[in-house]
C-alpha positions as CSV (number, residue, x, y, z in Angstrom):
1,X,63.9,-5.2,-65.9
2,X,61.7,-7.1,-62.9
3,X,60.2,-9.8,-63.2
4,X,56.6,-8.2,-64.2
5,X,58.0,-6.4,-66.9
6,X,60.1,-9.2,-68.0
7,X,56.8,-11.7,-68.1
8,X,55.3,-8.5,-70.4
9,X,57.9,-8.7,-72.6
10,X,57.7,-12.6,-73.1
11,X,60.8,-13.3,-71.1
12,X,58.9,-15.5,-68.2
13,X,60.8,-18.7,-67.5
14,X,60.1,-21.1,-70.2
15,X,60.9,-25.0,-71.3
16,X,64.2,-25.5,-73.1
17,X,63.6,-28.3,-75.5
18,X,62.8,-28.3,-79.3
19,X,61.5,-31.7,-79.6
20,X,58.9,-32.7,-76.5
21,X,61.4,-36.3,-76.1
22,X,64.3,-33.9,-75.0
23,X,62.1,-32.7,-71.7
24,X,63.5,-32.9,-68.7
25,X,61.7,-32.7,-65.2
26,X,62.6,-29.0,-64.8
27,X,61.1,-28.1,-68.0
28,X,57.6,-29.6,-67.4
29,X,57.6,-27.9,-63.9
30,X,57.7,-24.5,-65.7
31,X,55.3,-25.8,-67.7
32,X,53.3,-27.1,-65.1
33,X,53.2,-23.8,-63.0
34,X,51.7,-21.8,-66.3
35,X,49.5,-24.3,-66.5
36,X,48.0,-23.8,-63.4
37,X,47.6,-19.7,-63.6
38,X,46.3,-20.2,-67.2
39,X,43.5,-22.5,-66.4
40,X,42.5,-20.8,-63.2
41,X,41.0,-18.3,-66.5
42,X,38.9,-20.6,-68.3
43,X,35.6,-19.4,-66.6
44,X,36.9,-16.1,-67.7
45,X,37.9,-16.7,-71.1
46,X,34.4,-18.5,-71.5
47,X,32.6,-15.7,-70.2
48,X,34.6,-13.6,-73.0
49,X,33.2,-16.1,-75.5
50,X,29.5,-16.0,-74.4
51,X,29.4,-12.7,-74.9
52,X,30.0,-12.9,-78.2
53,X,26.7,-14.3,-79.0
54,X,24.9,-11.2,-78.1
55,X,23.6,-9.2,-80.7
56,X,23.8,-12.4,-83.1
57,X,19.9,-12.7,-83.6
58,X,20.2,-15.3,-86.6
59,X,16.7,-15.0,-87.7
60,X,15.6,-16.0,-84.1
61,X,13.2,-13.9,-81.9
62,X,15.9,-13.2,-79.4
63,X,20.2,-13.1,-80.2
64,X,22.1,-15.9,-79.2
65,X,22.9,-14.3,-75.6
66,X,19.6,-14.0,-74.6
67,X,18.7,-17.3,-75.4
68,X,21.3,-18.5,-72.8
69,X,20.4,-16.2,-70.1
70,X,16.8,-17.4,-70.8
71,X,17.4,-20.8,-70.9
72,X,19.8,-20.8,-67.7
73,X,17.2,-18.6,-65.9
74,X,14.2,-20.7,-66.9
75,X,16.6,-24.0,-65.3
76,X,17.6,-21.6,-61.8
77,X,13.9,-20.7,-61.3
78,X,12.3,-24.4,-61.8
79,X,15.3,-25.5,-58.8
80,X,17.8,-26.5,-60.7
81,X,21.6,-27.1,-58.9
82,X,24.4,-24.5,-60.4
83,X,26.0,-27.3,-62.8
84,X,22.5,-27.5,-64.4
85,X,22.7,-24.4,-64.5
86,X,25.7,-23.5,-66.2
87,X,25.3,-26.6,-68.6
88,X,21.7,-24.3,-69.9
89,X,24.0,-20.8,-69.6
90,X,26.1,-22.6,-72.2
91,X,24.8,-24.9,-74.2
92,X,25.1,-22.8,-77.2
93,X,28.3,-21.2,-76.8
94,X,29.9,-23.1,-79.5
95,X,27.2,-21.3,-82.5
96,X,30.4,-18.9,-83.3
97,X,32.9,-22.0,-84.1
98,X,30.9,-24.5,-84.5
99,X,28.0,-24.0,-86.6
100,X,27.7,-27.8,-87.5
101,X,28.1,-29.0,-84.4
102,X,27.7,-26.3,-81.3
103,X,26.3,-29.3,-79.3
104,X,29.8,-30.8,-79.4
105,X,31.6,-27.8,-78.8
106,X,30.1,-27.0,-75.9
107,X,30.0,-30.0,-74.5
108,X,33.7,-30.3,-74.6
109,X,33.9,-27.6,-72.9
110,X,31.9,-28.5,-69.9
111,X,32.9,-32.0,-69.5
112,X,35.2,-31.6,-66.9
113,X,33.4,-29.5,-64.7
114,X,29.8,-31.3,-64.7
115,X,28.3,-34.8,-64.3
116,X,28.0,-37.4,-66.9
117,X,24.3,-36.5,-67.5
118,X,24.6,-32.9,-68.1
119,X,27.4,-33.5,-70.1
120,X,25.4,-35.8,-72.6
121,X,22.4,-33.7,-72.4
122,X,24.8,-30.8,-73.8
123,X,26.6,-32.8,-76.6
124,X,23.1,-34.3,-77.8
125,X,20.6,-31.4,-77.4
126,X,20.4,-30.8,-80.9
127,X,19.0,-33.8,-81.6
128,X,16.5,-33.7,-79.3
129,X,15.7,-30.3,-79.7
130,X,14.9,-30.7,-83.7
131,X,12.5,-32.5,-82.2
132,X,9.9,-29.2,-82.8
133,X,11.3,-28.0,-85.9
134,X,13.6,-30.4,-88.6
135,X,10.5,-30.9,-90.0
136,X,10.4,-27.7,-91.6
137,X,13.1,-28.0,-92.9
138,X,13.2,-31.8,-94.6
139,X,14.8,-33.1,-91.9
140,X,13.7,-36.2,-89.4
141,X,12.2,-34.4,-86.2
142,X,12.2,-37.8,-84.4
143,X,16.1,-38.1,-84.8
144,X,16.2,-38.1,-80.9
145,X,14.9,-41.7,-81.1
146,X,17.8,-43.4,-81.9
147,X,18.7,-42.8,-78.8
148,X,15.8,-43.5,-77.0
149,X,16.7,-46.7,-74.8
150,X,19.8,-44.1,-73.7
151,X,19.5,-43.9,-69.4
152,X,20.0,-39.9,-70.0
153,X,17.0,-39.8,-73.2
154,X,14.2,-38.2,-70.8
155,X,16.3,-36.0,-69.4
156,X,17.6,-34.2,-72.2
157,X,13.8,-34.4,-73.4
158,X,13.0,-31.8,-70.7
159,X,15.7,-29.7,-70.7
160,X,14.8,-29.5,-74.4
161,X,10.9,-29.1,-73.8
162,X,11.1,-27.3,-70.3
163,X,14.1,-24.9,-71.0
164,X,15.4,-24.6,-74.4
165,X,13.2,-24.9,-77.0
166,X,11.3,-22.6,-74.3
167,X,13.3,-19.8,-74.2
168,X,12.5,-17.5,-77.5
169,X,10.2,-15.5,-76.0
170,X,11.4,-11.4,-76.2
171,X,9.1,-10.4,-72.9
172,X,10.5,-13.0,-70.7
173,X,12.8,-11.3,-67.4
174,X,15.9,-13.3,-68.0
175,X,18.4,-12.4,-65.3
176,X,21.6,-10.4,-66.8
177,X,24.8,-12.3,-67.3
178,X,26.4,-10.8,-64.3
179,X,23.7,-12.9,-62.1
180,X,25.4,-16.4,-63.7
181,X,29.5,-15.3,-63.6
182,X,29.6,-16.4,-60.2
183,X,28.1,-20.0,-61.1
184,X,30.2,-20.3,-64.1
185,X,33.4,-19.5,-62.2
186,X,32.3,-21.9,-59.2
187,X,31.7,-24.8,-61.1
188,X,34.7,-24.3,-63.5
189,X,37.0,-23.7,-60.2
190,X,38.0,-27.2,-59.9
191,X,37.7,-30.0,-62.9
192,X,35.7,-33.3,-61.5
193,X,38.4,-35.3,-63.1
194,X,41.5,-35.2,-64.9
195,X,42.2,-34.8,-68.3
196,X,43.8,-38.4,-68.1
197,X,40.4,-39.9,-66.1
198,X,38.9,-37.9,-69.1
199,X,40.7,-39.6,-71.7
200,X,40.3,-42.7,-70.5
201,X,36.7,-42.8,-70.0
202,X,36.4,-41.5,-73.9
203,X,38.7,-44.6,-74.9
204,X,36.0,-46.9,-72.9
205,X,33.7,-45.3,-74.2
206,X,34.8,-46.0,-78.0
């Protein structure tokens, strides 16, 4: 059996420890080098999970999907860079697991791999875009404020009122998906920091 076949049948070299405190230096350099093929995939595996959002209309006037493509193609033709970009592509991706929270979801997904501003305009969207409709439903349509003295507030006020709460409209030209998978795997090719500089900046942040 070769090496390909052996990696098929779950035989690839693997850590030899049953409790993480008996790892040795060999063990977390096998680790290490799947590490590096598996997240050389995110883009992909996000990509995967996009996807999944089409067809998922929701009551809306346009599925999930096509919400994103418009939103992201609304940002690329007003100029935006590709993290911009990207951040509108998928802003909503976290609808299928996170109902209660999509913001969140996708915004912990993007954190490594765009600034600080796109990343808080992602995890606080929603807030800002109940802006044109919590009324309806009981809610507080000027939640957004309690964050209004925030150095990132107008800016997620325009993606909001330029791009996402924007992008319902069933006759627009979005561009396909295809036209944004080189973006997406672009800016998720290398993280801007590391998951420790990550970590710590979340502990600061606390």
């Amino acid at each position: 059996m070769d090496v390909t076949e052996q990696t098929l049948h779950g035989a690839a070299e693997r850590a030899k420890f049953r409790e993480m405190k008996e790892g040795t230096a060999e063990d977390w350099g096998i680790i290490a080098g799947h590490f590096r093929e598996f997240a050389g995939g995110v883009a992909d595996r996000v990509l995967d999970h996009l996807r999944l959002l089409d067809g998922d209309f929701g009551g809306f006037p346009v599925d999930r999907l096509e919400h994103s493509l418009q939103t992201a193609t609304r940002a690329h033709r007003d100029g935006r860079d590709e993290q911009y970009v990207v951040m509108a592509l998928l802003h909503d991706i976290g609808d299928t697991l996170g109902s209660f929270n999509h913001p969140d979801v996708a915004a912990a997904i993007l954190k490594p791999f765009v600034s600080e501003e796109l990343h808080w305009i992602c995890q606080h969207h929603g807030h800002f875009q109940g802006y044109y409709y919590f009324h309806f439903l009981g809610m507080d349509k000027d939640s957004r404020e309690k964050f209004r003295d925030h150095p990132y507030f107008d800016a997620c006020a325009e993606f909001c009122e330029k791009y996402d709460q924007a992008a319902f409209d069933p006759d627009y030209d979005s561009e396909p998906l295809s036209f944004f998978e080189p973006m997406v795997r672009r800016v998720m090719a290398k993280p801007l920091a590391t998951l420790y500089e990550i970590e710590e900046e979340a502990e600061a942040a606390e």
